[in-house]
Rosetta silent file (secondary structure, phi, psi, omega in degrees, C-alpha in Angstrom):
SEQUENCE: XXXXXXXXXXXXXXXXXXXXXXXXXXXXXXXXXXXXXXXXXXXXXXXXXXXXXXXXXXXXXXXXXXXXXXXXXXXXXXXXXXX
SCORE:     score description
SCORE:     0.000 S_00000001
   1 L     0.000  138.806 -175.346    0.000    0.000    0.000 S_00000001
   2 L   -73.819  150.596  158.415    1.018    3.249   -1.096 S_00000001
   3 H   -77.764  -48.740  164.424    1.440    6.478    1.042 S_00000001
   4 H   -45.541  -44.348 -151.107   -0.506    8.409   -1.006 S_00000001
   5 H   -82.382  -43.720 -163.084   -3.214    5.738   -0.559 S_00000001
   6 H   -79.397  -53.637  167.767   -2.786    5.433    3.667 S_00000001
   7 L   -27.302  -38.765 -176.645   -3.438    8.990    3.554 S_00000001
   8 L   119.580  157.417  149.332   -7.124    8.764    1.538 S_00000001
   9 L   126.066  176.319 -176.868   -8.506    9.579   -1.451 S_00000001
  10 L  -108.495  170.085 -145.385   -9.769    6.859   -3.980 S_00000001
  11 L   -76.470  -17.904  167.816   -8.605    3.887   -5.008 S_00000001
  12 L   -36.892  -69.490  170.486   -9.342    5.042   -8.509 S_00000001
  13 L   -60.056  -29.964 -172.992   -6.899    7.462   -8.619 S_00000001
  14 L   -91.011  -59.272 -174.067   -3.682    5.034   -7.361 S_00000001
  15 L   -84.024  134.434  168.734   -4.676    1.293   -8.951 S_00000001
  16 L   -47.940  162.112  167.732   -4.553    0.948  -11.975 S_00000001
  17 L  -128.156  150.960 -150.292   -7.394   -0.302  -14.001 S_00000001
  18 L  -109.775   87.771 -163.899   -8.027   -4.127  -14.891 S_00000001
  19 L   -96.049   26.830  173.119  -10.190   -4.170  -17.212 S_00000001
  20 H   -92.166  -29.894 -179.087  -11.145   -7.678  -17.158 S_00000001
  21 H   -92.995   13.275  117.890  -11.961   -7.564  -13.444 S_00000001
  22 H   -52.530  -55.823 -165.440  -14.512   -4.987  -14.351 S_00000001
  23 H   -56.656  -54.655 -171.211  -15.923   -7.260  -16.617 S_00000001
  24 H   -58.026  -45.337  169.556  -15.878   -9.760  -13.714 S_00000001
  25 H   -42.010  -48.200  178.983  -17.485   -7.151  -11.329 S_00000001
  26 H   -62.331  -37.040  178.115  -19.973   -6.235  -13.504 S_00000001
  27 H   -58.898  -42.955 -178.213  -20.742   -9.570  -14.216 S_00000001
  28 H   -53.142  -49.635 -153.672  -20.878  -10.488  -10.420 S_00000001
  29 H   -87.057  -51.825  171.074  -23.417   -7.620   -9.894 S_00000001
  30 H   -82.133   33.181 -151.633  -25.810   -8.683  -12.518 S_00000001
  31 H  -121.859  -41.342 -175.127  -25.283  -12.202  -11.584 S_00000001
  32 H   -90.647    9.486 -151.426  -26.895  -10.912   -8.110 S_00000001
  33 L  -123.225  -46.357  141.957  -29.473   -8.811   -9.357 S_00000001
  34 H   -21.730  -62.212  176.221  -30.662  -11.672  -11.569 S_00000001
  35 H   -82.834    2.428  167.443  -30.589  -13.847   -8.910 S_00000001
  36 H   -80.876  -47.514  159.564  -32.524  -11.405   -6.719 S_00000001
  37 H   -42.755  -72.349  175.673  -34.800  -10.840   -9.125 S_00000001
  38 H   -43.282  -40.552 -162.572  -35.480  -15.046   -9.359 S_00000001
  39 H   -59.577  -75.214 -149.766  -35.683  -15.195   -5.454 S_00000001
  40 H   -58.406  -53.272 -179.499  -38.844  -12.685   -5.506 S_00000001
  41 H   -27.596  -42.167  166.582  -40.109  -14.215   -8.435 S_00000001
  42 H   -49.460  -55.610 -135.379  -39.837  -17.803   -6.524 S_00000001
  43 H   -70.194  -49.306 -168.969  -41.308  -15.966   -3.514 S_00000001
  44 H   -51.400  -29.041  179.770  -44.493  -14.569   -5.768 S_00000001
  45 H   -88.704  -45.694 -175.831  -45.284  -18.193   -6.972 S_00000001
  46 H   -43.136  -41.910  166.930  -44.814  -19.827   -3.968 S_00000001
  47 H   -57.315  -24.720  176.494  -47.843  -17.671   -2.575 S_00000001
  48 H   -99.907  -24.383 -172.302  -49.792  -18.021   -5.192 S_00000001
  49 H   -86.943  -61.187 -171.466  -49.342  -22.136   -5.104 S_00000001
  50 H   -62.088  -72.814 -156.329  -50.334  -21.513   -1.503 S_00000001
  51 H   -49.924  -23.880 -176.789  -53.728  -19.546   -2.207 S_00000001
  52 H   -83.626  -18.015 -173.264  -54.450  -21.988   -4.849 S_00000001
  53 H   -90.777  -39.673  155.934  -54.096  -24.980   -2.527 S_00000001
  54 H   -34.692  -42.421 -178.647  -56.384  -22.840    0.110 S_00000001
  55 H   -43.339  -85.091 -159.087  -58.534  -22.559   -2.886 S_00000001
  56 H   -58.602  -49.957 -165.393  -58.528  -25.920   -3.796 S_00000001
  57 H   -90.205  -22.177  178.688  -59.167  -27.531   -0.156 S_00000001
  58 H   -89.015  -37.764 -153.680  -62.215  -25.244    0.769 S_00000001
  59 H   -54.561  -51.724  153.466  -63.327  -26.289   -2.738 S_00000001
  60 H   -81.386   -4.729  162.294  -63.118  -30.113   -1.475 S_00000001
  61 H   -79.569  -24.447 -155.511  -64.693  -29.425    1.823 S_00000001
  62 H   -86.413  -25.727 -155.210  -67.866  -27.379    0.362 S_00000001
  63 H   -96.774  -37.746 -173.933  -68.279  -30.602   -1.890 S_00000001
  64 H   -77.732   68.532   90.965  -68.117  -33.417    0.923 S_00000001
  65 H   -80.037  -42.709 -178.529  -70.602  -31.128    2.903 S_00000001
  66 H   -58.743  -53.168  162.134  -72.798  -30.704   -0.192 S_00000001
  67 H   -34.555  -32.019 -167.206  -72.552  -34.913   -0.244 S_00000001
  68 H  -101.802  -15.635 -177.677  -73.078  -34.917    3.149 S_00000001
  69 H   -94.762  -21.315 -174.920  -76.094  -32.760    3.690 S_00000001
  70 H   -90.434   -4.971 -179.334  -78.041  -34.525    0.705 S_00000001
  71 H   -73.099  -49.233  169.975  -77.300  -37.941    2.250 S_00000001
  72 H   -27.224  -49.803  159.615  -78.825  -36.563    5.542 S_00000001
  73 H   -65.045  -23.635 -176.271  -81.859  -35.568    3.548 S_00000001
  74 H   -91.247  -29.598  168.090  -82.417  -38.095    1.802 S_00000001
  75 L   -90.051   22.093  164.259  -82.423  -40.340    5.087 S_00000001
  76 L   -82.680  -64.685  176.980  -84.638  -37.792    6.375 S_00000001
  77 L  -120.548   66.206 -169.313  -87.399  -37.837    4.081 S_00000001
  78 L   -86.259  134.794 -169.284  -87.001  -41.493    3.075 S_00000001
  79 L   -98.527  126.752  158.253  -90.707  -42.808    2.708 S_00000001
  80 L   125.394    6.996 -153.819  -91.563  -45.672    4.980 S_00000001
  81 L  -108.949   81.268  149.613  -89.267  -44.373    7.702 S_00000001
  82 L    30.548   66.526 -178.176  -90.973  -43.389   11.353 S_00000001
  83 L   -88.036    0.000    0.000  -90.168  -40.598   13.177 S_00000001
């Protein structure tokens, strides 16, 4: 490390520049912004895969109650049957 450098000022001014490890920087940084991007994307489906399975499950309760209320009725008003 330089004296100039211990002193302050940026790093800009002192190192030279490499310009392949810009290319690798840049690359890094849209490599995370990509993968930041997937992440929420993930996040947005997962949530929606949940609402539909919420969905989906009152969808099979409402049916076995609809099943369940006409069997009731139907042993209800069953002809020949006592009360």
């Amino acid at each position: 490390m330089s004296a100039r450098r211990a002193a302050g000022g940026s790093r800009y001014l002192y190192d030279g520049f490499d310009p392949a490890q810009a290319r690798i920087d840049a690359s890094e940084r849209v490599a995370d912004e990509r993968w930041a991007a997937l992440e929420q994307r993930l996040g947005r489906m997962e949530a929606a895969l949940e609402r539909l399975e919420r969905r989906l499950w009152l969808a099979v309760y409402g049916v076995a109650a609809t099943v369940l209320v006409q069997g009731a009725l139907a042993l209800v008003q069953a002809p020949g049957v006592a009360p």
